[in-house]
SERO-4910 file (N, C-alpha, C, O; in steps of 0.05 Angstrom, whole numbers):
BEGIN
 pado doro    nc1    nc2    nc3   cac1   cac2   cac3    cc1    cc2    cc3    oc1    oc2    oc3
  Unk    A   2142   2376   2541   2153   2350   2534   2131   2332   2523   2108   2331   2533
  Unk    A   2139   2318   2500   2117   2291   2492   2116   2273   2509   2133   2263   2524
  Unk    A   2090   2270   2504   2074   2240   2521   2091   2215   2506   2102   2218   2484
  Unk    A   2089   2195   2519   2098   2167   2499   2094   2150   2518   2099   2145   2542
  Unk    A   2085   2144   2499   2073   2107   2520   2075   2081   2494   2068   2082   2471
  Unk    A   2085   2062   2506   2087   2036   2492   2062   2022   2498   2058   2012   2520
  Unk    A   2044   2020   2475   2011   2015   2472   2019   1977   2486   2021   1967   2509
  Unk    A   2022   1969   2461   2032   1934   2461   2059   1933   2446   2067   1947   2428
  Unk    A   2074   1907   2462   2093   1901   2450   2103   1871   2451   2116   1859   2468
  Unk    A   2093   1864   2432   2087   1833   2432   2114   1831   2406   2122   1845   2387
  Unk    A   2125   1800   2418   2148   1793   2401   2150   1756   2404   2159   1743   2423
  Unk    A   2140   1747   2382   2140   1715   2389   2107   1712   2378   2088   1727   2374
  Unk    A   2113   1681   2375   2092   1676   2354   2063   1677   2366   2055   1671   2389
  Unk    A   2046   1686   2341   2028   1695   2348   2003   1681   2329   2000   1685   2305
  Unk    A   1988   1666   2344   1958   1647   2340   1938   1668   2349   1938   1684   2368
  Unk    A   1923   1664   2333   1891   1675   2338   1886   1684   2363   1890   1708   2366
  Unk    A   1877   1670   2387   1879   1671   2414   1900   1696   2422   1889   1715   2434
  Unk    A   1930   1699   2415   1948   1713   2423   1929   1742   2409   1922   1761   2423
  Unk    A   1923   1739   2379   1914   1768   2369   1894   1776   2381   1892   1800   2385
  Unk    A   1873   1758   2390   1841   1768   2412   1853   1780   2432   1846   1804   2436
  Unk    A   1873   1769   2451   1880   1788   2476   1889   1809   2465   1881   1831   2472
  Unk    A   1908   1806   2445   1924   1836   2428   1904   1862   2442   1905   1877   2462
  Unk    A   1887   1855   2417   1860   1873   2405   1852   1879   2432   1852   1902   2439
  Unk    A   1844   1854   2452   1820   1862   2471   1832   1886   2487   1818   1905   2491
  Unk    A   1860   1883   2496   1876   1900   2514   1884   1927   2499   1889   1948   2510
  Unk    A   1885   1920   2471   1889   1956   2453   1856   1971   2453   1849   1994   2449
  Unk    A   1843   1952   2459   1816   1962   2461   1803   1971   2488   1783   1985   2490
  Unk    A   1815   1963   2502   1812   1978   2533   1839   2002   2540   1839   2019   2558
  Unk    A   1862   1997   2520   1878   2026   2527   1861   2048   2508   1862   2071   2517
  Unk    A   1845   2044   2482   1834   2066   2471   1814   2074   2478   1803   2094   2470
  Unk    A   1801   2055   2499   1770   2069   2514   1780   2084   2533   1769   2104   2543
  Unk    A   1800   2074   2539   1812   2100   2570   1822   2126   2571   1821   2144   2587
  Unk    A   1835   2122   2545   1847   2145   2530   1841   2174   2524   1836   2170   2500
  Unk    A   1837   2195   2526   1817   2214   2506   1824   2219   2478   1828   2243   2471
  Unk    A   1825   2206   2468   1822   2207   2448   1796   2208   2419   1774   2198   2423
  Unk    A   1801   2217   2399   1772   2214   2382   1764   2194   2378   1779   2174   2378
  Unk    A   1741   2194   2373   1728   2166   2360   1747   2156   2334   1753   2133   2331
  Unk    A   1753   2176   2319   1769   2168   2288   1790   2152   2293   1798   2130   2286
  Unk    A   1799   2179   2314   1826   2156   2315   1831   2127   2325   1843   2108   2316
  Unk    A   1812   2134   2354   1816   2100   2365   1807   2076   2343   1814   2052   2343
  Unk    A   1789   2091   2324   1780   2067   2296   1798   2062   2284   1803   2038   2286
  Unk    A   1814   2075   2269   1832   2081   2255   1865   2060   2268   1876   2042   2256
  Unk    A   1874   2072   2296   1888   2056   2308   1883   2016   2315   1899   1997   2316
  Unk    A   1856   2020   2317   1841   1989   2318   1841   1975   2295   1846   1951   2294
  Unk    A   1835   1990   2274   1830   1976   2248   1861   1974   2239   1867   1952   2230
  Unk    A   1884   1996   2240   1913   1987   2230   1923   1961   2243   1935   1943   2231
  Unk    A   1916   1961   2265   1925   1935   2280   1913   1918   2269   1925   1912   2248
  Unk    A   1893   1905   2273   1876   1884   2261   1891   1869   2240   1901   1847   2241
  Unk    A   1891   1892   2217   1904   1893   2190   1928   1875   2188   1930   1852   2178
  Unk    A   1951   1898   2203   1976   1889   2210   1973   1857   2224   1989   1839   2216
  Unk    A   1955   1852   2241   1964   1830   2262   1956   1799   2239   1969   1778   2235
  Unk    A   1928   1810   2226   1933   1791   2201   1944   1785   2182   1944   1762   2174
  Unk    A   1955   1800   2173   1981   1803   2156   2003   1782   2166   2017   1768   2152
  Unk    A   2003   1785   2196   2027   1771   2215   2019   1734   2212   2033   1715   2206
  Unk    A   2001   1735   2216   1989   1711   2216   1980   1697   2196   1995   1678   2194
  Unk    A   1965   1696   2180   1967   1699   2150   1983   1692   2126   1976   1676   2109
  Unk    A   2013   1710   2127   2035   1714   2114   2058   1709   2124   2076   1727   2122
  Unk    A   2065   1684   2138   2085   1681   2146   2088   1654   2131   2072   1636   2128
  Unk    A   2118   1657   2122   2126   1641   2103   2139   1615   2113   2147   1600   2096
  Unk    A   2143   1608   2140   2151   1585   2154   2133   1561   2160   2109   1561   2167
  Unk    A   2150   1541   2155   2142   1515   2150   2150   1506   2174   2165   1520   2189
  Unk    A   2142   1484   2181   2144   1468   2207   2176   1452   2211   2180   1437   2230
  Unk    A   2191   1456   2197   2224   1451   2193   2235   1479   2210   2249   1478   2230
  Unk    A   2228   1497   2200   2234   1525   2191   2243   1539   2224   2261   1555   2229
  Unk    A   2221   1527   2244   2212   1540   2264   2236   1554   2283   2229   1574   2297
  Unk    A   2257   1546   2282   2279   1545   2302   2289   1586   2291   2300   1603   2304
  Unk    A   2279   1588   2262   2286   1621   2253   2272   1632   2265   2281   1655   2267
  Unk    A   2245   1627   2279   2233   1645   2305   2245   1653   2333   2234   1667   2350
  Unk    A   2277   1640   2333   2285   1641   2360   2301   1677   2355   2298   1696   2371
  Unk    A   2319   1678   2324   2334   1708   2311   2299   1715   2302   2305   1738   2295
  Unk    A   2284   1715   2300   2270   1731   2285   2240   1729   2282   2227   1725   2262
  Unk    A   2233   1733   2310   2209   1731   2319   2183   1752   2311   2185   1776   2312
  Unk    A   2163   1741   2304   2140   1756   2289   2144   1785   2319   2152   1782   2342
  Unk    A   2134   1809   2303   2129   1827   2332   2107   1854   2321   2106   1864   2298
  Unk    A   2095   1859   2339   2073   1878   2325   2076   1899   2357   2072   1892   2380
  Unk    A   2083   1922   2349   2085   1942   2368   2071   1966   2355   2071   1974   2332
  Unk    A   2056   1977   2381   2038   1995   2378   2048   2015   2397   2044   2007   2420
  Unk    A   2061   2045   2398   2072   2059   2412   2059   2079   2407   2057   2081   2383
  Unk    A   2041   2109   2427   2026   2132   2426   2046   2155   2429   2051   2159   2453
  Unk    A   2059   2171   2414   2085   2196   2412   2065   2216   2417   2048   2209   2401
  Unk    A   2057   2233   2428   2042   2252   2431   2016   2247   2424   2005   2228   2436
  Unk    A   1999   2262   2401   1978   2253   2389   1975   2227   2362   1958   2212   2352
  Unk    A   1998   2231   2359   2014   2207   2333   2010   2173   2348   2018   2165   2370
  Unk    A   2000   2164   2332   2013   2135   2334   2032   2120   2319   2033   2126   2296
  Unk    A   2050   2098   2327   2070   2080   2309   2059   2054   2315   2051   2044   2335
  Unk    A   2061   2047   2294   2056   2017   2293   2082   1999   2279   2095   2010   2261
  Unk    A   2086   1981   2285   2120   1968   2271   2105   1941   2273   2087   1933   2289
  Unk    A   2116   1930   2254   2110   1896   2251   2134   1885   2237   2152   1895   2223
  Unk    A   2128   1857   2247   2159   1843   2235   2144   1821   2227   2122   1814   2235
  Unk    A   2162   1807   2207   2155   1775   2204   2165   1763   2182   2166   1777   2163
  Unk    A   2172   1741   2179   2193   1727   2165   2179   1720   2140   2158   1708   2139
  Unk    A   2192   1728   2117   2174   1727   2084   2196   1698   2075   2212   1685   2087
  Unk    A   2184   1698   2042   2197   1679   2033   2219   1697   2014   2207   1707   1995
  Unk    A   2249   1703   2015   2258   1715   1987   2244   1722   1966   2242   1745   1958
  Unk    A   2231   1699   1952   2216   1700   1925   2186   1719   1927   2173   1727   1908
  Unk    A   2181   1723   1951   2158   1749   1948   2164   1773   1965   2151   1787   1981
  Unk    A   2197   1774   1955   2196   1802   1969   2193   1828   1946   2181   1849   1951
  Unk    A   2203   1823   1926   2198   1836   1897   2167   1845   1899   2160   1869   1898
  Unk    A   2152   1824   1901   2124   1825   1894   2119   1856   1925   2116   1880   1925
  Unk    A   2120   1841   1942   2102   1858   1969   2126   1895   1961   2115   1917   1965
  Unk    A   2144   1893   1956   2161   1917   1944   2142   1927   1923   2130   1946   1933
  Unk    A   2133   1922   1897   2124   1929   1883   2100   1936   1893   2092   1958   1886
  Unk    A   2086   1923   1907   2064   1934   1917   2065   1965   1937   2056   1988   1937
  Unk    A   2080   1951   1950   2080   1983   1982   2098   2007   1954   2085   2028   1949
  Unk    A   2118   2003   1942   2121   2030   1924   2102   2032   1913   2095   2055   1921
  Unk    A   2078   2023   1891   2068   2042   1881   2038   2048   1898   2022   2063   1887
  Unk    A   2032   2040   1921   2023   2045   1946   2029   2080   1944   2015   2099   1937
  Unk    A   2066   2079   1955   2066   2103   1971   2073   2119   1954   2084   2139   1963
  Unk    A   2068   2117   1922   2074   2129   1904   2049   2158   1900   2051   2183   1898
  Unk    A   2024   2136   1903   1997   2145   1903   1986   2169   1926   1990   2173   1950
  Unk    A   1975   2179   1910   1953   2213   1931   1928   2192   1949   1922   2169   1952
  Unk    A   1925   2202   1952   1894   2186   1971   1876   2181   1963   1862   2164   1973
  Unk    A   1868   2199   1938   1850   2197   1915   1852   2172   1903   1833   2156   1901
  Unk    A   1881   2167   1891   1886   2148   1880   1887   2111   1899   1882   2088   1889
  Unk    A   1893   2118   1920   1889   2102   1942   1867   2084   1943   1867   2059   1942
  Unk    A   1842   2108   1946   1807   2102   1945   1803   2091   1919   1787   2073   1918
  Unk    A   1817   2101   1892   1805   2082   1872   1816   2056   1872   1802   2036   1869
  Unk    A   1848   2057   1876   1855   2030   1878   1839   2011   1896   1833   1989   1887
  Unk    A   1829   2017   1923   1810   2002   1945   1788   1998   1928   1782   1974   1924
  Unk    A   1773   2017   1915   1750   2008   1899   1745   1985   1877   1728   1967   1876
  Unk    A   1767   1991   1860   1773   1975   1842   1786   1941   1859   1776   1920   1853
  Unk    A   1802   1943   1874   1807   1915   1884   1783   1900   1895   1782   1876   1896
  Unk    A   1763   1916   1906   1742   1906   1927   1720   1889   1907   1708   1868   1910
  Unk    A   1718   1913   1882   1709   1900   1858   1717   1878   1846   1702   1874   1827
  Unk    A   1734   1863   1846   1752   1841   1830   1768   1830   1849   1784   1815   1839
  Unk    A   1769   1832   1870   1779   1817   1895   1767   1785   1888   1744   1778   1880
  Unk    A   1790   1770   1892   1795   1750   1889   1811   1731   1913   1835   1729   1910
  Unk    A   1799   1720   1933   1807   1705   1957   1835   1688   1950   1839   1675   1930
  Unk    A   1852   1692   1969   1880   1678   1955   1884   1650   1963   1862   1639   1964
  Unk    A   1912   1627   1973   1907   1611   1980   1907   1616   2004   1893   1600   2017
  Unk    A   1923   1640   2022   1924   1641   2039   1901   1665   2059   1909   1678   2078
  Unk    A   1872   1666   2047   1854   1671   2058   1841   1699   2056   1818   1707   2063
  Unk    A   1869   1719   2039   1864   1743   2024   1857   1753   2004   1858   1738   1985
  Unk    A   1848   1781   1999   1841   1789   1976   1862   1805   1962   1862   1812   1938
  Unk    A   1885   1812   1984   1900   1835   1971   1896   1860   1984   1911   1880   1978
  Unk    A   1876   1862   2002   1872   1896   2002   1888   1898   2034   1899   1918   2043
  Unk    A   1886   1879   2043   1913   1889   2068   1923   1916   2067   1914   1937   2077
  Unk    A   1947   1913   2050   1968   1932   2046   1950   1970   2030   1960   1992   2028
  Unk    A   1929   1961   2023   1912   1977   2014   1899   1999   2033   1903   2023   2032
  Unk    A   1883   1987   2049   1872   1987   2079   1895   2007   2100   1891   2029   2112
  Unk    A   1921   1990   2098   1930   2010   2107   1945   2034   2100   1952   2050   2118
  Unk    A   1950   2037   2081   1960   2059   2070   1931   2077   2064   1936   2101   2068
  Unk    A   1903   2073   2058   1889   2087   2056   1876   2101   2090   1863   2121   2090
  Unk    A   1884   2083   2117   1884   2089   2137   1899   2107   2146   1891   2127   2159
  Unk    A   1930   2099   2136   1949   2123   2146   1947   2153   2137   1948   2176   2147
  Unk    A   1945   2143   2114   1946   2177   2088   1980   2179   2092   1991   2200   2084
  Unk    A   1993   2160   2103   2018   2163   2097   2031   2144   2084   2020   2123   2079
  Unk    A   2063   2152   2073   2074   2132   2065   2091   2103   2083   2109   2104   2100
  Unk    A   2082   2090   2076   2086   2061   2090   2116   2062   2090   2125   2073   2070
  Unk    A   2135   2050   2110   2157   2043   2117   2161   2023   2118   2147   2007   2129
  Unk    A   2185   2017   2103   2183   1986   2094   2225   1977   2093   2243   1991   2085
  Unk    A   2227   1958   2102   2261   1942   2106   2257   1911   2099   2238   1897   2106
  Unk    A   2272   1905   2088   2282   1866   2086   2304   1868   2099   2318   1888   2097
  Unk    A   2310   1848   2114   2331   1827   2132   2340   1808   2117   2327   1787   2121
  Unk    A   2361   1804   2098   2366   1780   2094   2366   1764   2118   2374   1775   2138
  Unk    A   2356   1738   2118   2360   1715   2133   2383   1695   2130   2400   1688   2146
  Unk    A   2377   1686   2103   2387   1661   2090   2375   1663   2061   2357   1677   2053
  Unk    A   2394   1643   2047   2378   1636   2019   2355   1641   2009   2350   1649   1987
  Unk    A   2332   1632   2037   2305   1626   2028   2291   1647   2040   2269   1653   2030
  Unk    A   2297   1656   2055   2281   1674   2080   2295   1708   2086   2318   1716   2088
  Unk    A   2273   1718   2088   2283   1741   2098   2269   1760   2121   2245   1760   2116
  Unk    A   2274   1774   2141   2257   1789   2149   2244   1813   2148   2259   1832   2155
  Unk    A   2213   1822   2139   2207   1844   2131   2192   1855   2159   2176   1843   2173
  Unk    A   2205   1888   2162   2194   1897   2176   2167   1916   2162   2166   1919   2138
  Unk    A   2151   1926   2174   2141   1957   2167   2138   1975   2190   2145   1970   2213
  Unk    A   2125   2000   2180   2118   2016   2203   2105   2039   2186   2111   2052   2166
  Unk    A   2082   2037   2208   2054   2050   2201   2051   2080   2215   2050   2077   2239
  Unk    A   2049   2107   2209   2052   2127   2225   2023   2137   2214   2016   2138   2190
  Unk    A   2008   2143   2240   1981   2150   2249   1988   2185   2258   2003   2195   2275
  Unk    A   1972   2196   2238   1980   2226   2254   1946   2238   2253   1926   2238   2239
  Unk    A   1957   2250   2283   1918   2264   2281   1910   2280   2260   1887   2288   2260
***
């Protein structure tokens, strides 16, 4: 029978402070663990990724807040045997869901080869956004996974929607 253990499972909003304990406590389940060095990097660094992404890219305004009660940011990190899952949620704006779509398809369109040039090329011409990015997020992790990214919208309302993903880590 498979092992499975629920790493973290955090659901509700999440400040800096909330992501340091995240990390600190995913970082004492992967020192305990036996696991490889690659992987526990690899698992540390998808999170990171993901948890900024969460924080970062959330499209709610201080009106807004009461859509956190249906549809709370959540970053889960679950160990299936040697495999890891990672799932994240968090509330976008409608008008950039096209855009983050266009991106994760031709993402998971790409070989790994192509992956590494896209990372190269963005890292080269990376350009800081308003909201503190360069773009290579979604980059990062698809060149971490070597898999294809899993990706859903939630309509919300008019303005809002909720996008999930999920990240599969395989040894």
């Amino acid at each position: 029978m498979k092992s499975y253990d629920v790493v973290v499972n955090h659901k509700g909003f999440v400040s800096l402070d909330i992501v340091d304990d995240i990390l600190h406590n995913l970082k004492v389940y992967l020192f305990h663990k036996e696991l490889d060095k690659l992987m526990r990097k690899r698992v540390y660094s998808l999170s990171v990724e993901c948890l900024d992404n969460i924080v970062k890219h959330s499209d709610l305004n201080e009106e807004e807040h009461d859509l956190l009660i249906n549809y709370p940011p959540r970053f889960i990190v679950e160990k299936i045997a040697d495999d890891f899952l990672i799932h994240t949620g968090n509330i976008i704006l409608n008008n950039n869901i096209n855009d983050v779509i266009s991106r994760l398809d031709k993402l998971n369109k790409l070989k790994i080869e192509g992956i590494n040039n896209l990372y190269k090329k963005s890292l080269a011409n990376a350009e800081i956004s308003e909201k503190g990015g360069a773009g290579l997020g979604l980059i990062v992790m698809a060149k971490t996974t070597k898999q294809k990214i899993k990706y859903d919208f939630e309509k919300i309302n008019d303005k809002f929607s909720y996008f999930a993903m999920q990240l599969n880590l395989k040894k």
